[in-house]
N, CA, C and O atoms as a GROMACS GRO file, in nm:
protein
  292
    1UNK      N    1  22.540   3.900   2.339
    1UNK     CA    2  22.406   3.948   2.335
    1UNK      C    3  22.343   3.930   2.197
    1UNK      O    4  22.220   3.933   2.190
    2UNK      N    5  22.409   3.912   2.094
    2UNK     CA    6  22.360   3.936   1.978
    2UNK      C    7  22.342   3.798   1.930
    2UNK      O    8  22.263   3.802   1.835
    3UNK      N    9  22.379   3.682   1.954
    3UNK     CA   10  22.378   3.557   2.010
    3UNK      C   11  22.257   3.519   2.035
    3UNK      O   12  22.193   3.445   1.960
    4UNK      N   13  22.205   3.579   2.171
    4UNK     CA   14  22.057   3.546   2.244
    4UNK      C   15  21.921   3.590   2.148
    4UNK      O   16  21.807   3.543   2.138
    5UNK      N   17  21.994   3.705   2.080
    5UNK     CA   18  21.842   3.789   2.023
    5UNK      C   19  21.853   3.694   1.866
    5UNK      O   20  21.754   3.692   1.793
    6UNK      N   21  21.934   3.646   1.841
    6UNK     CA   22  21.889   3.564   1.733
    6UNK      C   23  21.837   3.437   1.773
    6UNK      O   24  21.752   3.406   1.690
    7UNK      N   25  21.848   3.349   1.863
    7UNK     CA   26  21.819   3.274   1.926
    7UNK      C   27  21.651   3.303   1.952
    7UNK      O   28  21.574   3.234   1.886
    8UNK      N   29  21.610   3.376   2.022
    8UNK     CA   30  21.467   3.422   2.046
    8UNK      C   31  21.386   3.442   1.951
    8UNK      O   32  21.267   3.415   1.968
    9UNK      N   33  21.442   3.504   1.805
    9UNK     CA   34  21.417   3.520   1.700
    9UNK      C   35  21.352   3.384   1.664
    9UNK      O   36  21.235   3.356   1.639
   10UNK      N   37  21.452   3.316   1.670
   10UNK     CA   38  21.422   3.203   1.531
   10UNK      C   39  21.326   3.089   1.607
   10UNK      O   40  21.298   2.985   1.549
   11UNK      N   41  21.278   3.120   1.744
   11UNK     CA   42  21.226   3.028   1.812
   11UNK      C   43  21.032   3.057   1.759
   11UNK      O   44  20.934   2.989   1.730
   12UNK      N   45  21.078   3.238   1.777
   12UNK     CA   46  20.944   3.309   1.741
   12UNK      C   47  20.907   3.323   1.597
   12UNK      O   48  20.819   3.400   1.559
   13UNK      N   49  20.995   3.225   1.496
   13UNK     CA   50  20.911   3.233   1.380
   13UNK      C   51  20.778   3.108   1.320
   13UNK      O   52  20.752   2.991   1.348
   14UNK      N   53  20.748   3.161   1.272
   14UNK     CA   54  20.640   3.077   1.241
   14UNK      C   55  20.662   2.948   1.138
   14UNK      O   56  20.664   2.989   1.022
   15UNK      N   57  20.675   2.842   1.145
   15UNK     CA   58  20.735   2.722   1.081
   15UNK      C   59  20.636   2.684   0.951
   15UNK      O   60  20.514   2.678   0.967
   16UNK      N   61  20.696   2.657   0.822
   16UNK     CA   62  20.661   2.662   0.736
   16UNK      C   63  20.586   2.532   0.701
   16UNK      O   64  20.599   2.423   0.756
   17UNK      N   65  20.513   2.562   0.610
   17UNK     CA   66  20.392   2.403   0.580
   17UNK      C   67  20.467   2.376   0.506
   17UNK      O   68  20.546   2.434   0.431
   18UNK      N   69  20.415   2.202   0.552
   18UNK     CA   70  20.510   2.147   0.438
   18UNK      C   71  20.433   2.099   0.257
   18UNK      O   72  20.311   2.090   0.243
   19UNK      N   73  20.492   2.085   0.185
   19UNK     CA   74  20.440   2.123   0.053
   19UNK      C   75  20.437   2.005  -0.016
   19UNK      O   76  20.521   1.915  -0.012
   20UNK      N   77  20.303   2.012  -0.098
   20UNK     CA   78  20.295   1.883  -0.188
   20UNK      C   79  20.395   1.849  -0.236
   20UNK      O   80  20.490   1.924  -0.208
   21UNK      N   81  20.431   1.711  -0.338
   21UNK     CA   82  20.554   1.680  -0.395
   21UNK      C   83  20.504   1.616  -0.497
   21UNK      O   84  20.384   1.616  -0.525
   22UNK      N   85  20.614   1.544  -0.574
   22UNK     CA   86  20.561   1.423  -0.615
   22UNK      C   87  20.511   1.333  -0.607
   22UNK      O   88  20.430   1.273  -0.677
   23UNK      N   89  20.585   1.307  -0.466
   23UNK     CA   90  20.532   1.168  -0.368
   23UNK      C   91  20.361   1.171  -0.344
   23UNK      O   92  20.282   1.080  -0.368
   24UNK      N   93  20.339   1.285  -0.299
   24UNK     CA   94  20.199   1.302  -0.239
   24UNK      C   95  20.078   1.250  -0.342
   24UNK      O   96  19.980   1.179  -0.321
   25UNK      N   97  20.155   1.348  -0.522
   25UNK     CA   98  20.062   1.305  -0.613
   25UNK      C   99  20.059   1.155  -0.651
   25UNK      O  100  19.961   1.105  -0.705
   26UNK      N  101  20.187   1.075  -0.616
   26UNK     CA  102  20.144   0.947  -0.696
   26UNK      C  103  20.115   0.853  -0.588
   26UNK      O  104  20.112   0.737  -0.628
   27UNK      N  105  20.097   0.868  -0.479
   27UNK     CA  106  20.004   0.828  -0.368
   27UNK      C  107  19.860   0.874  -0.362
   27UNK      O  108  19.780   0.798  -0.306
   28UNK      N  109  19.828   0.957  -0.397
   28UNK     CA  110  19.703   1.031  -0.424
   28UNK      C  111  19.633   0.911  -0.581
   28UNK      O  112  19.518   0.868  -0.583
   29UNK      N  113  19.722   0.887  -0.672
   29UNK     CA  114  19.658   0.808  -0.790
   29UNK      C  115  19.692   0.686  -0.731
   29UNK      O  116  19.613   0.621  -0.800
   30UNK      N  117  19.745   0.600  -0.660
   30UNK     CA  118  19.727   0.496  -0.627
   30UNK      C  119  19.582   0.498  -0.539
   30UNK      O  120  19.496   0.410  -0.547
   31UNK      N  121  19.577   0.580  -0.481
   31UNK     CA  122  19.457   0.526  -0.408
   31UNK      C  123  19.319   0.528  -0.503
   31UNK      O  124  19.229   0.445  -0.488
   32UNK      N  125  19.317   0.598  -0.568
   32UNK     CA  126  19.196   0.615  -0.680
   32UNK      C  127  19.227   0.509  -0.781
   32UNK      O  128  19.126   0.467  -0.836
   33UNK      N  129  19.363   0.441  -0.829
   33UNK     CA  130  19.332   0.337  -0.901
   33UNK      C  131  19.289   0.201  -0.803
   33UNK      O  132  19.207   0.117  -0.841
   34UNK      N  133  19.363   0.194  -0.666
   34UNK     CA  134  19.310   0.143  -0.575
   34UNK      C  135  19.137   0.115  -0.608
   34UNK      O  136  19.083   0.012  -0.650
   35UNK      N  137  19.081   0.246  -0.574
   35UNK     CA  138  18.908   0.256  -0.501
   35UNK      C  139  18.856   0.219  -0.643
   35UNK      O  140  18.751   0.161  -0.669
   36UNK      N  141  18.962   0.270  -0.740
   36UNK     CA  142  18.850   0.216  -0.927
   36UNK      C  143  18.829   0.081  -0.904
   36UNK      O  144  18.718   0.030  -0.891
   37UNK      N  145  18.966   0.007  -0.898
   37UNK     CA  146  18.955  -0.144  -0.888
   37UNK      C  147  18.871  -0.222  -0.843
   37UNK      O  148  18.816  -0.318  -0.896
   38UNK      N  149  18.857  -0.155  -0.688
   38UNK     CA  150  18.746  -0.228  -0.575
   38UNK      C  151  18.631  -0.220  -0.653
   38UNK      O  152  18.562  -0.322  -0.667
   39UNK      N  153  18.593  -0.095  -0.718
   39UNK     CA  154  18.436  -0.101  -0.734
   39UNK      C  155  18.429  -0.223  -0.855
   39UNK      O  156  18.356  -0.322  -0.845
   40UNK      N  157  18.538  -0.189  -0.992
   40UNK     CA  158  18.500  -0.263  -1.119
   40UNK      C  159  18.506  -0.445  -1.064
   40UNK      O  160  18.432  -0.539  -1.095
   41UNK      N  161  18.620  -0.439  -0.978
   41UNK     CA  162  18.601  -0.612  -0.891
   41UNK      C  163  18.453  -0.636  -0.874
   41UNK      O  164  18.383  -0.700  -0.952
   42UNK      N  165  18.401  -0.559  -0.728
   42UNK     CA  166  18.278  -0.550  -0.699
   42UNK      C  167  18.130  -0.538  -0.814
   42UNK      O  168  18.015  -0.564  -0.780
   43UNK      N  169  18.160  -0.506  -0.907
   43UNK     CA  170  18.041  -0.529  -0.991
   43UNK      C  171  18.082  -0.632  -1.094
   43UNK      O  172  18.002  -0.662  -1.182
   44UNK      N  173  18.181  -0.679  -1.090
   44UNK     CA  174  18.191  -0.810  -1.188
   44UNK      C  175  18.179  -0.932  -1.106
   44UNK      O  176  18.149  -1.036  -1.165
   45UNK      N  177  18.204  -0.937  -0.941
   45UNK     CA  178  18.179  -0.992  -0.879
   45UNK      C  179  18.014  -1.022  -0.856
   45UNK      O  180  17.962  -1.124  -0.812
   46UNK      N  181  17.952  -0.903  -0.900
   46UNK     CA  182  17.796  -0.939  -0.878
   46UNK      C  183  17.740  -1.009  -0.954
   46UNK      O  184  17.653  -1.091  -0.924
   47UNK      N  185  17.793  -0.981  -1.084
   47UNK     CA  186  17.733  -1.066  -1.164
   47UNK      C  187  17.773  -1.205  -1.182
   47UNK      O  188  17.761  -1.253  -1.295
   48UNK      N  189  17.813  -1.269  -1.099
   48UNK     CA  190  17.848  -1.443  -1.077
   48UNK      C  191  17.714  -1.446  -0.991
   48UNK      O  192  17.624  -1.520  -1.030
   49UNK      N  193  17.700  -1.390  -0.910
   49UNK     CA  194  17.526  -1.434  -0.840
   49UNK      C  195  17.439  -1.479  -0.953
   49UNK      O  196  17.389  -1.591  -0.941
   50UNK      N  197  17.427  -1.447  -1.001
   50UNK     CA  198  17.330  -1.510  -1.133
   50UNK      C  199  17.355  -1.629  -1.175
   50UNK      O  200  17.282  -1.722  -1.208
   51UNK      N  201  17.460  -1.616  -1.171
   51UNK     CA  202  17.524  -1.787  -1.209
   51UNK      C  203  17.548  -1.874  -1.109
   51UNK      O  204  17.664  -1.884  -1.068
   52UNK      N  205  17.447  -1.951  -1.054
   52UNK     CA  206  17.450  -2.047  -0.939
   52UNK      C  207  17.419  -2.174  -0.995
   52UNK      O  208  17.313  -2.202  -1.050
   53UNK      N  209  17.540  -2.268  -0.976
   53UNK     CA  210  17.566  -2.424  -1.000
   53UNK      C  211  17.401  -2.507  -0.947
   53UNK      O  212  17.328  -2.495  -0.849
   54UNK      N  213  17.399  -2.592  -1.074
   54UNK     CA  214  17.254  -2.677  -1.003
   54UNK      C  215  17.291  -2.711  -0.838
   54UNK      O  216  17.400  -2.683  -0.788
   55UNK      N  217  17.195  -2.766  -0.775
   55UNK     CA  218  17.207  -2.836  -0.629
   55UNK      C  219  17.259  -2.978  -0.641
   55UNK      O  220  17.220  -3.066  -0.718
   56UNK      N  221  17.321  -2.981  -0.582
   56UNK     CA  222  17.348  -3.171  -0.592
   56UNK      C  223  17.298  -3.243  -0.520
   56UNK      O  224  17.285  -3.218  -0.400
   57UNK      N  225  17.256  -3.362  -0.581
   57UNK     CA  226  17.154  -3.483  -0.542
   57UNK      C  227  17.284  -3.527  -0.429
   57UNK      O  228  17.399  -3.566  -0.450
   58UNK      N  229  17.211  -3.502  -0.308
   58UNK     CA  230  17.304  -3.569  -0.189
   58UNK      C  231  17.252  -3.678  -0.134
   58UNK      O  232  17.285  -3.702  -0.017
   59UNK      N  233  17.175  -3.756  -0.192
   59UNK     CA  234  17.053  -3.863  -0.142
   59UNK      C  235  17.162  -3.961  -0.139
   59UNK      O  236  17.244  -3.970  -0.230
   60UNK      N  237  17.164  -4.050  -0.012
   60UNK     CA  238  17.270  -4.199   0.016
   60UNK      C  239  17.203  -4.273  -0.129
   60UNK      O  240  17.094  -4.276  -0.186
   61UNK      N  241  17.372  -4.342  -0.155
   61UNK     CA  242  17.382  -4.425  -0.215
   61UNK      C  243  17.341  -4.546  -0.194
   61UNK      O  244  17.358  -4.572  -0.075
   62UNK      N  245  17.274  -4.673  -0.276
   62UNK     CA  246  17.216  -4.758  -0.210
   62UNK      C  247  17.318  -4.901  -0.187
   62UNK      O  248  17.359  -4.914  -0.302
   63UNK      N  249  17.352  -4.962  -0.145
   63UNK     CA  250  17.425  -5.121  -0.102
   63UNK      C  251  17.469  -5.155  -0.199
   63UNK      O  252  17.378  -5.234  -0.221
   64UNK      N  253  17.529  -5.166  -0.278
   64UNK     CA  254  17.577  -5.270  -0.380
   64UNK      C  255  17.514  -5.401  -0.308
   64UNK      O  256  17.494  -5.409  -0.186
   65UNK      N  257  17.484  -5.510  -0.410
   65UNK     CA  258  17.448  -5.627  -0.419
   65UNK      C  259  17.541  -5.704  -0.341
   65UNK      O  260  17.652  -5.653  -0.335
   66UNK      N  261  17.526  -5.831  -0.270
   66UNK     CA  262  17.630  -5.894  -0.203
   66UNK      C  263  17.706  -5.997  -0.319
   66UNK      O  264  17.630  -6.055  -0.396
   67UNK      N  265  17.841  -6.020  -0.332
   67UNK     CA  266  17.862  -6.123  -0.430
   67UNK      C  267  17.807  -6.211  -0.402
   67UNK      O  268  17.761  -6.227  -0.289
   68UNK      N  269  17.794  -6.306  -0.508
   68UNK     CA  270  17.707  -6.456  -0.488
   68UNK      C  271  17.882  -6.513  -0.529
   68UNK      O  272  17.980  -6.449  -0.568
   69UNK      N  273  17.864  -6.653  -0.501
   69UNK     CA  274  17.982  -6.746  -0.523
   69UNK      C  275  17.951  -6.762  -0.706
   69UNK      O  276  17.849  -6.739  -0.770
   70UNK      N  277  18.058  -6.801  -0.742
   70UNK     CA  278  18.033  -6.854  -0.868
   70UNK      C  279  18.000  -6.995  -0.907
   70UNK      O  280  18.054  -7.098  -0.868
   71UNK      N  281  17.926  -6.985  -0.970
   71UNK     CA  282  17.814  -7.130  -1.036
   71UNK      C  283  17.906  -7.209  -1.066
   71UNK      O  284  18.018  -7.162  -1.083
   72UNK      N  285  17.881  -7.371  -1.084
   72UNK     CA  286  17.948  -7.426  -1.139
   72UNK      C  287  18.089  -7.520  -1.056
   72UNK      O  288  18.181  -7.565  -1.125
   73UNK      N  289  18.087  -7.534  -0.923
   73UNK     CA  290  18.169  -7.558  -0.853
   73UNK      C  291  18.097  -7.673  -0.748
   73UNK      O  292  18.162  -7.721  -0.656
   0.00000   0.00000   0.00000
């Protein structure tokens, strides 16, 4: 009997939270050096828009000349 009532007991207690660690905190700073990164990427990335390569002359090239024979023959 004394068996069962501990048994019932430990079913009816209330289960404990589980608790920050270490782990949690240096997962917590990866993601913020993570989200820093994205942004400082993202605004150094903007500023290459400003810097756009001339256009290139895509106009066809014209025939080269046909050889002529050489003179003198």
């Amino acid at each position: 009997m004394a068996t069962e009532r501990v048994r019932t007991s430990l079913k009816d207690l209330p289960k404990p939270k589980p608790r920050n660690d270490a782990y949690t905190v240096m997962l917590t700073l990866a993601l913020l050096a993570m989200i820093g990164a994205c942004t400082l990427l993202f605004y150094d990335l903007r500023g290459y828009a400003k810097l756009r390569p001339d256009k290139l002359d895509v106009s066809p090239i014209p025939a080269a000349p046909a050889a002529t024979p050489a003179q003198g023959q």
